[in-house]
Backbone as numpy.savetxt, mean C-alpha at the origin, in Angstrom:
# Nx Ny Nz CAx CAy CAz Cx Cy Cz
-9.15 -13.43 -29.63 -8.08 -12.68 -30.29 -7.01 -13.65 -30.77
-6.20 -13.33 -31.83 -5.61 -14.30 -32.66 -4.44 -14.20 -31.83
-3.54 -15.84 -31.68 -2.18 -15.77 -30.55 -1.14 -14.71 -31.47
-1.32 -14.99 -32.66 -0.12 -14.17 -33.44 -0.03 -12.13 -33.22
-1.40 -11.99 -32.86 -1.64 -10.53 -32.33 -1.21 -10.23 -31.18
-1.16 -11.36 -30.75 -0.59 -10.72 -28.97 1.20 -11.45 -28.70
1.37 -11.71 -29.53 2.91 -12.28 -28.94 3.68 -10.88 -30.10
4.98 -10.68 -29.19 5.85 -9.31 -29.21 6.14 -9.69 -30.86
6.01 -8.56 -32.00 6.57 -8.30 -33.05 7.92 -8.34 -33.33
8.41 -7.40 -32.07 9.79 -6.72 -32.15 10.60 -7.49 -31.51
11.61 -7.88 -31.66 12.55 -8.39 -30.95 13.26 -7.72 -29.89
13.30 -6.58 -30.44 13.85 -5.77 -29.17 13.03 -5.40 -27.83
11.80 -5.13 -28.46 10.64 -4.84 -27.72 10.59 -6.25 -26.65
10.86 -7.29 -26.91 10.45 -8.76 -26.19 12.08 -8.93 -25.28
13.25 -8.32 -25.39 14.61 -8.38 -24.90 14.39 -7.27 -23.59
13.93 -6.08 -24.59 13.37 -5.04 -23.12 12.66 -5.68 -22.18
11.66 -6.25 -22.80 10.47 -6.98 -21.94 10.83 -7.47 -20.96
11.79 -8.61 -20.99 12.49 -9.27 -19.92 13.83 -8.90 -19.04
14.12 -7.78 -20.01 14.91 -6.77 -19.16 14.49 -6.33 -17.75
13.27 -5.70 -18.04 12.82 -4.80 -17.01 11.59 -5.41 -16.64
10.75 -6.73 -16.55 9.64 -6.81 -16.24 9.99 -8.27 -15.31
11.34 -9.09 -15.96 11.16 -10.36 -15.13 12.76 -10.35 -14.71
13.08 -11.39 -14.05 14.16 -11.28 -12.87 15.00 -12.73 -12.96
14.47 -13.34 -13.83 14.80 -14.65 -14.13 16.33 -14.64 -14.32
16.66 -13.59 -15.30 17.81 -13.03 -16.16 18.92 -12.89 -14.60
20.03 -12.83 -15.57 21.57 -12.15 -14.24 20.99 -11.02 -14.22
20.90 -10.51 -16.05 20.72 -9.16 -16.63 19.46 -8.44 -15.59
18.43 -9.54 -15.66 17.08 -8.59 -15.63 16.96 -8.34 -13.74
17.82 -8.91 -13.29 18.12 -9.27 -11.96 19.15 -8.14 -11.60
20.07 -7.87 -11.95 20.61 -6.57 -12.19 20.04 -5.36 -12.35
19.12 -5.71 -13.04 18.53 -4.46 -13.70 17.51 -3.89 -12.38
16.73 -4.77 -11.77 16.03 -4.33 -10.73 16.83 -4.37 -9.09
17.99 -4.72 -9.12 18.66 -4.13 -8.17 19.34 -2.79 -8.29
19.68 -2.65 -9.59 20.24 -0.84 -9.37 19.06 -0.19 -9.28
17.34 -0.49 -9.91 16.51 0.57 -9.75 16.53 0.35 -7.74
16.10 -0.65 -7.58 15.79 -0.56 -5.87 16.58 0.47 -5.00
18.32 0.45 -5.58 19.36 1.13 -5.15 18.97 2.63 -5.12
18.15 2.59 -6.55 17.92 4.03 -7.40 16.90 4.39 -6.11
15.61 4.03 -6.37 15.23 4.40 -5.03 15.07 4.80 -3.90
16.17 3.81 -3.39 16.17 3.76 -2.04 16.96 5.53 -1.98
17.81 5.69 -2.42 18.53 6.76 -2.80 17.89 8.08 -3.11
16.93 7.98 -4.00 15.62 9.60 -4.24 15.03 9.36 -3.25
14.78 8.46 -2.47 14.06 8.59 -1.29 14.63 8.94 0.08
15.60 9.01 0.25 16.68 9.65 0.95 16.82 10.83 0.73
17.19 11.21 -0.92 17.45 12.48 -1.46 16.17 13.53 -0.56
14.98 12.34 -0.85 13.75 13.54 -0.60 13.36 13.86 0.75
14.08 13.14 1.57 13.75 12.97 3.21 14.74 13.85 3.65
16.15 13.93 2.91 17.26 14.70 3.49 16.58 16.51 3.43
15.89 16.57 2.15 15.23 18.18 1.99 14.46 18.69 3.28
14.13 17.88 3.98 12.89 18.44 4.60 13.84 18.66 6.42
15.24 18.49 6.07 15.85 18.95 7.43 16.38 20.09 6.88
16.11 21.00 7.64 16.39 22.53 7.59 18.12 22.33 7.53
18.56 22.21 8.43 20.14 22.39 8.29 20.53 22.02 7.09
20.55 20.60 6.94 20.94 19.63 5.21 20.22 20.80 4.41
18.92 21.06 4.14 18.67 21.75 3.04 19.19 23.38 2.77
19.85 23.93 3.72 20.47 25.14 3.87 21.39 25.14 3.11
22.24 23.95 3.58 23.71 23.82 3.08 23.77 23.11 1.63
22.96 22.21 1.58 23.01 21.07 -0.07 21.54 21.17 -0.84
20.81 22.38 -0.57 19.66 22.42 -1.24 19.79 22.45 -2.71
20.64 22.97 -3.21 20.68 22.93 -4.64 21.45 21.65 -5.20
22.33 21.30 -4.40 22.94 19.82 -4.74 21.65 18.63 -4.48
21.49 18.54 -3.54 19.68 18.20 -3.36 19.12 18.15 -4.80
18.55 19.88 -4.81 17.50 19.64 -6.12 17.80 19.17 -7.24
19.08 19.13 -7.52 20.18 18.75 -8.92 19.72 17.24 -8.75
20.21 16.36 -7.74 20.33 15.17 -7.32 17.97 14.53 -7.37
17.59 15.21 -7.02 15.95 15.04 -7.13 15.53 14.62 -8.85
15.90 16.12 -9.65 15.51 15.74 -11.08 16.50 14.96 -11.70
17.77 14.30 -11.39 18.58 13.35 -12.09 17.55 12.01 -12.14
16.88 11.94 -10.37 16.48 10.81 -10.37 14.52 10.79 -11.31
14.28 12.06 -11.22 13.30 12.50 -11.49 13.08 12.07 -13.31
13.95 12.39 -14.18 14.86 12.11 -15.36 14.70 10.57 -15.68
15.44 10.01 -15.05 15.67 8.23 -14.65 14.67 7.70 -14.93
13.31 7.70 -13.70 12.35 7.40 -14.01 11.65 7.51 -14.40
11.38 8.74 -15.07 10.31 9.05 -16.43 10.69 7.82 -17.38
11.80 7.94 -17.76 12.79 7.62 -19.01 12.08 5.75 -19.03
12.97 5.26 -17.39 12.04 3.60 -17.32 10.81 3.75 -17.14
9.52 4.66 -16.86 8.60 4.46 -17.08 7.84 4.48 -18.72
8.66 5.16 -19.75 7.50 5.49 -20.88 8.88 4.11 -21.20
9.79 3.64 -20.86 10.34 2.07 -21.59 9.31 0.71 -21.39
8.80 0.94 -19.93 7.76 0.54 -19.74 6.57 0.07 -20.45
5.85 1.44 -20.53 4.80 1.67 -21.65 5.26 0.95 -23.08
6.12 1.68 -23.90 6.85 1.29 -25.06 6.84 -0.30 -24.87
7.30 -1.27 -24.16 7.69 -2.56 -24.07 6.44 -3.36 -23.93
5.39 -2.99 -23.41 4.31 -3.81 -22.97 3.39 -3.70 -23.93
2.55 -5.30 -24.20 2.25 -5.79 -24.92 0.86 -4.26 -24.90
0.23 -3.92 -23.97 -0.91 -3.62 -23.73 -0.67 -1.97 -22.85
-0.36 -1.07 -23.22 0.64 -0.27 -22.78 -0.52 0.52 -21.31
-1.84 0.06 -22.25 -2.96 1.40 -21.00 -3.02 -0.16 -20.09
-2.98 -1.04 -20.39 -3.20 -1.73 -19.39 -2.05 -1.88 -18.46
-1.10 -1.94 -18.75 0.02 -1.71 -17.78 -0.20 -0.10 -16.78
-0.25 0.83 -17.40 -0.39 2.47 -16.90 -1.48 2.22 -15.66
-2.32 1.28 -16.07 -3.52 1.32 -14.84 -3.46 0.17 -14.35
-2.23 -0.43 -14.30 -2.50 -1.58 -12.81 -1.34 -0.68 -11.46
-1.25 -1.51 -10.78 -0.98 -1.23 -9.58 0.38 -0.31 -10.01
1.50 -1.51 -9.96 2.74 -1.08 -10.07 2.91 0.58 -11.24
1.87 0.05 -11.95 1.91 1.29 -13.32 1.49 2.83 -12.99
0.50 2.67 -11.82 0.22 3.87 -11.43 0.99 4.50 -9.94
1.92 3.19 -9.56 2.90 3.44 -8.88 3.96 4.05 -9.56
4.58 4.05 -10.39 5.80 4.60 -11.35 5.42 5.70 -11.82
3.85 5.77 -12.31 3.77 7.49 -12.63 3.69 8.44 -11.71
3.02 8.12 -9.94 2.88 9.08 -9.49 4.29 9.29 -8.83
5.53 8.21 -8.82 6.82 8.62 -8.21 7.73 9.62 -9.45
6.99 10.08 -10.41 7.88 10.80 -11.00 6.57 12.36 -11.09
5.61 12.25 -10.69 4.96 13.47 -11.10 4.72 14.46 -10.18
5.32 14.19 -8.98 5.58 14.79 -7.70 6.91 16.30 -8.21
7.74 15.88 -8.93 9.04 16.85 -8.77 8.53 17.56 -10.32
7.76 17.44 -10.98 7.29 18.14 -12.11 5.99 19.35 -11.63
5.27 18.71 -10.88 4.01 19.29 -10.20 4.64 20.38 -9.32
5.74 20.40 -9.02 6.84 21.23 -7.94 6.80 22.48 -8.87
7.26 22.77 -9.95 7.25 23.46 -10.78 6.33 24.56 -10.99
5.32 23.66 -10.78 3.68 24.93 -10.92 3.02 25.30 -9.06
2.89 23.74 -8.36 2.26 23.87 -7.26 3.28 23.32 -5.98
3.32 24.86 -5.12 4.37 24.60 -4.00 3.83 23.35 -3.35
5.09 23.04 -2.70 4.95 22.12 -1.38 4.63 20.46 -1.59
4.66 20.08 -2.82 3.93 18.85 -3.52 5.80 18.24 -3.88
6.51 18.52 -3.68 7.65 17.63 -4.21 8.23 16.53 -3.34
7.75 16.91 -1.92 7.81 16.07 -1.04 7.05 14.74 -1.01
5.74 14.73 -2.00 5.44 13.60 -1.96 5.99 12.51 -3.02
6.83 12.96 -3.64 8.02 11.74 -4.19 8.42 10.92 -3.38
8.20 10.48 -2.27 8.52 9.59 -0.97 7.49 8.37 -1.19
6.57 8.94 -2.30 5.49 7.70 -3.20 6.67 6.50 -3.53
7.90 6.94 -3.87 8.68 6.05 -4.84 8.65 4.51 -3.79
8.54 4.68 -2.48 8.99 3.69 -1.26 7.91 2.53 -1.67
6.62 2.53 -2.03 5.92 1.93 -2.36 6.62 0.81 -3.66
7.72 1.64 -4.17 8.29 1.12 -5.15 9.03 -0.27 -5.22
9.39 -0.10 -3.39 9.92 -1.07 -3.14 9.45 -2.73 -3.30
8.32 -2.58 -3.49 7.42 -3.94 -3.58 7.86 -4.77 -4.75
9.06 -4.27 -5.65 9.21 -5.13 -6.37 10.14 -5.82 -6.30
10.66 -5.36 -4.58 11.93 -6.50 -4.30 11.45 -8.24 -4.24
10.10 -8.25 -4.85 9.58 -9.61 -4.14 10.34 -10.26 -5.44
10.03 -9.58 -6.97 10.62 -9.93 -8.19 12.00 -10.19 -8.07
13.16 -9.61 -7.41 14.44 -9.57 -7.22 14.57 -10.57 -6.36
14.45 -10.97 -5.54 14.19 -12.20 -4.41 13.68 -13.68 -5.45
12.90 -13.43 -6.41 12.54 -14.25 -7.01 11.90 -15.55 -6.62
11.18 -15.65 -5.36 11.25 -17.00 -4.32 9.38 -16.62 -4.47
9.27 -18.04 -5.38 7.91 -17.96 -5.42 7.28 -17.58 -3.91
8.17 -18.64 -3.15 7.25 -18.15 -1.59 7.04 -17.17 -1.17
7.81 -16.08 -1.72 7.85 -14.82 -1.23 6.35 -14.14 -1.92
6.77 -14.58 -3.24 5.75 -13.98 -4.38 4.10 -14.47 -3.62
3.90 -15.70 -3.78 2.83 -16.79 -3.14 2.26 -15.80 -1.51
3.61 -15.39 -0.71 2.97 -15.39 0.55 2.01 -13.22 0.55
2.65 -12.98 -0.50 2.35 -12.09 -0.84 0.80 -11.70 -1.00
0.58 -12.74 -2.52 -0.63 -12.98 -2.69 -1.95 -13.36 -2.01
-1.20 -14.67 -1.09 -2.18 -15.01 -0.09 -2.71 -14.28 1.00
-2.01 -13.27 1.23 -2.24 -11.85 1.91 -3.24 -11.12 1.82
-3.03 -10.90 0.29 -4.05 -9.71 -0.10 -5.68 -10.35 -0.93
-5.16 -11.61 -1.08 -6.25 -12.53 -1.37 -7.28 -12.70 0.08
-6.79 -13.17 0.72 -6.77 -13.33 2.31 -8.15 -12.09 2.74
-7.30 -11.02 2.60 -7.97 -9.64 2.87 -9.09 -9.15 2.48
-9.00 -9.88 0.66 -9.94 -9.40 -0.13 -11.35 -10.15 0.13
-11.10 -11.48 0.54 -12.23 -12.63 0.49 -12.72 -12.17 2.15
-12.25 -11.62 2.77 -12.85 -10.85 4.21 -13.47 -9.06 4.35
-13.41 -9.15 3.33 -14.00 -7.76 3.06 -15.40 -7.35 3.42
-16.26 -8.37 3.11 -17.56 -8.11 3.72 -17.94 -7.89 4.65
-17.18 -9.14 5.33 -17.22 -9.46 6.89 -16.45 -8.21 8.01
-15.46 -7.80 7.63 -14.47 -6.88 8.01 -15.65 -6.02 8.13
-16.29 -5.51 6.96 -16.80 -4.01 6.80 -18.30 -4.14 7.68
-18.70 -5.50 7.98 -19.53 -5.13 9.02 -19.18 -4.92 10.18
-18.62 -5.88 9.94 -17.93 -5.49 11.74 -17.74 -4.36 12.31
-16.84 -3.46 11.08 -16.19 -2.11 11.32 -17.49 -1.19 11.56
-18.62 -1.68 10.83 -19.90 -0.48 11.59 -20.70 -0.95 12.32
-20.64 -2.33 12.85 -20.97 -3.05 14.55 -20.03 -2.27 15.69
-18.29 -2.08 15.06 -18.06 -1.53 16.10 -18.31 0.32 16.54
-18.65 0.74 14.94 -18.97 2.07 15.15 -20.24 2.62 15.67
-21.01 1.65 15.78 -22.34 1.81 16.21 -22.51 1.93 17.60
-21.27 0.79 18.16 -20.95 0.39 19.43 -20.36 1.32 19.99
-19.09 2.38 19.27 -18.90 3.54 19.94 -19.40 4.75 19.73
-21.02 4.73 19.25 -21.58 6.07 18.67 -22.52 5.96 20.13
-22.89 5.00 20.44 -23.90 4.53 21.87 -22.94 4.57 22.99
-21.61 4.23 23.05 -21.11 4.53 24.41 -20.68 6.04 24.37
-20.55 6.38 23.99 -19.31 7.91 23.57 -20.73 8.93 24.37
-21.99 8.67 23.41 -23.40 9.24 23.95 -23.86 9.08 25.34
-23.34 7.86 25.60 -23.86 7.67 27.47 -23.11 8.08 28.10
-21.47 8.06 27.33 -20.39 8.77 27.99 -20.88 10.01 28.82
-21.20 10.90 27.16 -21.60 12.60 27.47 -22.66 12.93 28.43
-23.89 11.72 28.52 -24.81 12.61 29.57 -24.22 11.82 30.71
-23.69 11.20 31.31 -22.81 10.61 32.57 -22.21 11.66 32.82
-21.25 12.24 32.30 -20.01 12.84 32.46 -20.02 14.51 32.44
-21.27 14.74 30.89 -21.16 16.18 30.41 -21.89 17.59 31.81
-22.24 16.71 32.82 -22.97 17.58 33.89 -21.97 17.72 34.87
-20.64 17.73 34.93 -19.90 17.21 36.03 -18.94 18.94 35.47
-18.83 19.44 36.96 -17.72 20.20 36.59 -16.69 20.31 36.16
-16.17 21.51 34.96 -14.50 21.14 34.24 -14.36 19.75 33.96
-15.86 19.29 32.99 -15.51 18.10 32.32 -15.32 18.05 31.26
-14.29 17.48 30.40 -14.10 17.18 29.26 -14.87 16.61 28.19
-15.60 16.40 28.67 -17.08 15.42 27.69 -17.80 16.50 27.29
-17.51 17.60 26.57 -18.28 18.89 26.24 -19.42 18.59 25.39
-19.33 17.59 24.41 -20.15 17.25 23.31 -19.92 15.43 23.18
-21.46 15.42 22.41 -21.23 13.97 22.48 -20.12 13.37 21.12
-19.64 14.20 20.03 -17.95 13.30 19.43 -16.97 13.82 20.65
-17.17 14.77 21.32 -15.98 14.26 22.21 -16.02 13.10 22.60
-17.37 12.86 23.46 -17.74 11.18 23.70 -17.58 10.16 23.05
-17.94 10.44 21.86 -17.47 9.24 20.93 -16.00 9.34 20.59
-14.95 10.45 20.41 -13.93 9.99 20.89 -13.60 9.22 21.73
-13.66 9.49 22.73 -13.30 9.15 24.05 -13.52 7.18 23.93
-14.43 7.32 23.71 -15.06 5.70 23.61 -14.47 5.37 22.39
-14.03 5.83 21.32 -12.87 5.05 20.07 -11.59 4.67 20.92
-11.12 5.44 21.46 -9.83 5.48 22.18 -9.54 4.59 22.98
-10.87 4.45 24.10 -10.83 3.50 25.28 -11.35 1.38 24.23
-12.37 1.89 23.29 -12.31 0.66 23.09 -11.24 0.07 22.01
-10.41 0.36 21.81 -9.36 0.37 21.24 -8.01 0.26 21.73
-7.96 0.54 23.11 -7.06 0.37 24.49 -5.85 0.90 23.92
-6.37 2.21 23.33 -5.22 3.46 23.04 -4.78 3.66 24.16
-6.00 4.79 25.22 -5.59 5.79 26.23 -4.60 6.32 25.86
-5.01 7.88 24.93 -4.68 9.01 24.92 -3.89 9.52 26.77
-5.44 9.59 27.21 -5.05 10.29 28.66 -5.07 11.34 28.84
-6.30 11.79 27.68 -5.97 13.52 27.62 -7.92 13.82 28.07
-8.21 12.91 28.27 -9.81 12.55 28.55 -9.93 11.52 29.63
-10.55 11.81 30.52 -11.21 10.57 31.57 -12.27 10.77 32.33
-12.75 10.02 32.53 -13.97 9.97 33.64 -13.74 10.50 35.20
-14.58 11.13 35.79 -14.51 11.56 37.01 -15.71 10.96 37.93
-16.65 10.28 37.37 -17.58 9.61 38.31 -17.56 8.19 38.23
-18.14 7.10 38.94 -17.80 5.80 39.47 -18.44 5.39 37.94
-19.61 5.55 37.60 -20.87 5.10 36.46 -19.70 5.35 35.35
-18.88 6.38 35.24 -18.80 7.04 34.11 -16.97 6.19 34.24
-16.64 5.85 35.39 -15.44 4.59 35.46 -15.64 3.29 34.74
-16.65 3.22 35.82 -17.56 1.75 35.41 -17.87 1.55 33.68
-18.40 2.54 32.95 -18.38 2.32 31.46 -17.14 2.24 30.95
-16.41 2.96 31.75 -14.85 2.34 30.72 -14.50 1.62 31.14
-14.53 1.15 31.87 -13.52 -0.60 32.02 -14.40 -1.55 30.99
-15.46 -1.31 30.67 -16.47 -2.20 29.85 -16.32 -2.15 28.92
-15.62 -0.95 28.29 -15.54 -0.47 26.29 -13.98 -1.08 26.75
-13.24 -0.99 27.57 -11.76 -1.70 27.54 -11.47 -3.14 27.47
-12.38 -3.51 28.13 -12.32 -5.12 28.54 -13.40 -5.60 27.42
-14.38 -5.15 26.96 -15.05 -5.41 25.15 -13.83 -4.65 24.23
-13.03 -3.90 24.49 -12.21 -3.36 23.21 -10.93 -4.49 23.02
-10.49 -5.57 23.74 -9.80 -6.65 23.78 -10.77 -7.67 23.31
-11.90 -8.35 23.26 -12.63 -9.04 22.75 -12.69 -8.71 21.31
-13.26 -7.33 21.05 -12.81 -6.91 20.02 -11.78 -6.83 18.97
-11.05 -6.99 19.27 -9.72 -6.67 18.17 -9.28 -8.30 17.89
-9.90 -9.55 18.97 -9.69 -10.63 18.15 -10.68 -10.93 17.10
-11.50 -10.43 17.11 -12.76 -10.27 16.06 -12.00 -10.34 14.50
-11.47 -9.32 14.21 -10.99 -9.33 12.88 -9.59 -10.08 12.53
-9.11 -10.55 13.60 -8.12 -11.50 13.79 -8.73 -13.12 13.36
-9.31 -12.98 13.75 -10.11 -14.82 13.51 -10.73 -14.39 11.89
-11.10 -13.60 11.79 -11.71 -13.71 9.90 -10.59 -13.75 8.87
-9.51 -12.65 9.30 -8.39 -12.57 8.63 -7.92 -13.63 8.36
-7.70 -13.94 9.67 -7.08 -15.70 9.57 -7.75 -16.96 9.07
-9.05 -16.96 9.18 -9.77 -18.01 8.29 -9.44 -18.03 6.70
-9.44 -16.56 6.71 -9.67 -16.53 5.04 -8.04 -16.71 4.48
-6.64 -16.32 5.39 -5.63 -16.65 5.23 -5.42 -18.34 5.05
-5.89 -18.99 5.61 -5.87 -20.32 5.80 -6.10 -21.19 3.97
-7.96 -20.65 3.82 -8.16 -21.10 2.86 -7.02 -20.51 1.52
-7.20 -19.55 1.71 -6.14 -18.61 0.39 -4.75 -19.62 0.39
-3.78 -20.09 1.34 -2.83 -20.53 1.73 -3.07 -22.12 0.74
-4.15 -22.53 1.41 -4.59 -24.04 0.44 -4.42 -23.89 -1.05
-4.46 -23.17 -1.94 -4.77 -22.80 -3.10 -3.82 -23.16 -3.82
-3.91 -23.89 -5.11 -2.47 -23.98 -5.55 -1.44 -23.36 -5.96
-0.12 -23.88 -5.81 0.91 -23.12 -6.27 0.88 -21.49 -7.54
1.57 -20.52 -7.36 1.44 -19.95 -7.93 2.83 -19.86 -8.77
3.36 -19.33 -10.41 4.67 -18.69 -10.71 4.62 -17.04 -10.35
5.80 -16.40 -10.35 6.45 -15.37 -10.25 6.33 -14.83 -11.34
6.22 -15.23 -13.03 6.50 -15.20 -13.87 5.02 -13.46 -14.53
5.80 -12.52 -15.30 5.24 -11.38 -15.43 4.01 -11.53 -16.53
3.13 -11.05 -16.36 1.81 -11.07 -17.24 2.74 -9.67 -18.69
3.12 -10.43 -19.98 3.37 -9.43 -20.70 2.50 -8.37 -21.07
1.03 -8.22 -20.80 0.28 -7.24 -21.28 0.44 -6.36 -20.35
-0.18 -6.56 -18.89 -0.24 -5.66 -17.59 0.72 -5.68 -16.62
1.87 -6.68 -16.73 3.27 -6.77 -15.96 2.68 -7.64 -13.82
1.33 -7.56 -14.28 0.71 -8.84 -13.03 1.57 -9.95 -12.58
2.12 -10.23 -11.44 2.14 -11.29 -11.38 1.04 -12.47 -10.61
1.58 -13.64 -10.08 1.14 -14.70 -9.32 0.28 -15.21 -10.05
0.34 -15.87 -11.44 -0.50 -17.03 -11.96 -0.26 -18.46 -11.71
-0.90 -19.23 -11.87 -0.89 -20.59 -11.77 0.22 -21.21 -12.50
0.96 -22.70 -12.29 1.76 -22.88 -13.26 1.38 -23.29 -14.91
0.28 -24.09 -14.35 -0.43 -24.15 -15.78 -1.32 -23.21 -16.73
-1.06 -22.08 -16.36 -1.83 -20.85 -16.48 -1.84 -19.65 -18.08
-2.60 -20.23 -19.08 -2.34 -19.54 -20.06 -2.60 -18.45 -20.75
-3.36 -17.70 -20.25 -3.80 -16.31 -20.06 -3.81 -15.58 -18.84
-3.33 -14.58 -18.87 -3.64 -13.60 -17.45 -4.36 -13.43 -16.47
-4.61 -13.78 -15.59 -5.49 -13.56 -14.52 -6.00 -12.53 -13.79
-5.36 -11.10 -14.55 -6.16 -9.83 -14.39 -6.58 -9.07 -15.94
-5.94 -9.14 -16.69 -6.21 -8.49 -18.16 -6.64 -9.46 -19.20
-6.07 -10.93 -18.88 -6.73 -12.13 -20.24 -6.25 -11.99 -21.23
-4.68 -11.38 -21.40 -3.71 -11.52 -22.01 -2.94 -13.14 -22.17
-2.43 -13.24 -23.16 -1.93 -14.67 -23.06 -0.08 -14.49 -22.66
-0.08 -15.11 -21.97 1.22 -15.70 -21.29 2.40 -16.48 -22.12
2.96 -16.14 -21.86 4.18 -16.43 -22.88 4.77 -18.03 -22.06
């Protein structure tokens, strides 16, 4: 694609851009501290509704105060859209489908009860204090996180049905140990396999226990394997944190098509859409 097609036409369109997408600015630095403020604030608004007393007395000051903010962010979300180089590609990355569903909660109120409460989506919003902070490290330690996570995914997801396998077989020996014993709780074998999520997991509910020595004896074994266990995904996490951590430096700096960050410094196209970088 030709560079002259993808760099901003409009001048205004490229002033917005850095208005609201990067933090570099006093301006654009400003600009994402009153939304955070904005936030933090509808998200309060929406937590204060759900106490009976507060909503008795300020329910309509409440709902007044909901669609002001409701208003707000429509308004910076389609500025959003409007500003970006690539407007569906922005709508469907992360942050993009974060901003639509914090405003479609108090509209959906309108037709379908009980749904306005999940405007408390907006908190997710908060993730863009990493942009306001502006500290690559922040940005970097971010990434290496979810990089981290992503490159352990395989490994994670076996594990996770090594260990479900592991409590589909104790939970079962649980039930015929236990399920013959008078006024026992082991009625069925997912009670059992409850019971054995709980214990190898070193919850203890306490609303379930064993009454025979055999049926003791298996739980101290899913307890004392449920601590072996849980360093399991601790050591992969952390391997793959390690390598991710090695990787080179990343900028802060906003992908103009999809609003992405954490590219490389030498980095001239996007690293999720293949937009070119300004």
């Amino acid at each position: 694609m030709d560079e002259k097609e993808l760099k901003p036409t409009n001048g205004l369109k490229q002033k917005v851009w850095e208005l609201i997408f990067e933090a570099e600015t006093k301006t654009g630095k400003l600009f994402d501290i009153i939304l955070l403020w904005l936030i933090f604030f509808s998200v309060l608004a929406v937590a204060l509704e759900t106490v009976d007393a507060i909503a008795f007395k300020y329910g309509e000051l409440l709902t007044i105060v909901e669609w002001a903010f409701t208003i707000i962010f429509t308004i910076e979300y389609l500025v959003r859209l409007w500003a970006s180089r690539k407007p569906l590609r922005y709508a469907t990355s992360f942050f993009g489908v974060i901003d639509l569903l914090s405003c479609l909660p108090t509209y959906l109120a309108v037709i379908f009860a009980h749904t306005k409460g999940f405007a408390v989506i907006r908190v997710f919003r908060f993730l863009r204090v990493f942009r306001v902070l502006k500290m690559v490290h922040h940005v970097r330690g971010a990434n290496v996180l979810i990089d981290g996570l992503r490159k352990s995914k395989a490994k994670i997801t076996v594990f996770f049905f090594s260990v479900a396998v592991f409590a589909v077989i104790a939970g079962t020996l649980m039930y015929f140990v236990e399920g013959s014993e008078p006024d026992t709780n082991f009625t069925s074998i997912p009670m059992g396999i409850y019971y054995a999520i709980v214990s190898i997991t070193t919850v203890g509910f306490g609303d379930i226990s064993p009454s025979t020595d055999l049926g003791r004896f298996i739980t101290s074994f899913m307890v004392l394997a449920g601590y072996a266990i849980i360093a399991v995904p601790t050591g992969i996490v952390s391997s793959a944190l390690v390598k991710a951590d090695n990787q080179p430096d990343e900028t802060s700096d906003a992908c103009p098509g999809c609003g992405v960050h954490g590219h490389l410094s030498d980095a001239k196209f996007c690293r999720k859409c293949g937009d070119m970088l300004d």
